[in-house]
N, C-alpha and C positions, 0 to 999 in steps of 0.2 A: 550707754544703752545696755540691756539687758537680754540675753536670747537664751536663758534656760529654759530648759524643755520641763514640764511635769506629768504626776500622773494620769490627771483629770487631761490633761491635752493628747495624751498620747492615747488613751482608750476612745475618747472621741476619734481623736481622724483611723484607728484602727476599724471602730464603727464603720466609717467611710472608706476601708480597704485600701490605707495609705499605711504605710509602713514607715517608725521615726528610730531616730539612734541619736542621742544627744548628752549632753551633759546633766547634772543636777544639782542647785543648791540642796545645802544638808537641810534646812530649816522649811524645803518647802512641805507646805501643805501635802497629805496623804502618802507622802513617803514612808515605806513602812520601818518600824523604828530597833527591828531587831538588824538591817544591815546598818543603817547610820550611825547606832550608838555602838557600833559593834567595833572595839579597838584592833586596830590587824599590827602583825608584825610584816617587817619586810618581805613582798612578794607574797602575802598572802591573800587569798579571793574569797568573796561572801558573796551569794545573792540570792534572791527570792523570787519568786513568779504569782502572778494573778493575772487572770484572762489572758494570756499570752502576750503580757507585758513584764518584763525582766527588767529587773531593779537592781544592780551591781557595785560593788565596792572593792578596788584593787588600789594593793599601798606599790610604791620602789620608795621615794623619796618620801611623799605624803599622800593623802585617799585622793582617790579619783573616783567621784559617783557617776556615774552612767543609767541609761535608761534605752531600751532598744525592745521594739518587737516583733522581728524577723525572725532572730534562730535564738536558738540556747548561747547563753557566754558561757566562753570557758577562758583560762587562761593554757596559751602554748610557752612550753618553756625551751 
């Protein structure tokens, strides 16, 4: 099975004043493409915002894409 979150999903239930935080494949649909092609070195963070949906990419080992529309990401070190 598959339960990654997207963009088009997460503005919809935002619509409906549900708040998501989930993971993302790299390849989905309207992912914006300056954080996913965007190469990071260790511990480094990228991300973007539209409608108050945050689109994130943080490397340790290898990326980790996330998607959440609650607060700002940051990384705490």
């Amino acid at each position: 099975m598959n339960y990654y979150n997207s963009v088009t999903l997460s503005n919809t239930l935002l619509e409906l004043k549900t708040h998501t935080f989930g993971t993302l494949r790299k390849n989905r649909k309207g992912n914006p493409k300056v954080v996913t092609d965007n190469k990071l070195k260790k511990e480094q963070h990228v991300w973007r915002c539209k409608n108050n949906v945050y689109i994130s990419k943080w490397k340790v080992k290898r990326d980790v894409l996330y998607i959440k529309t609650k607060v700002l990401p940051k990384l705490i070190q």
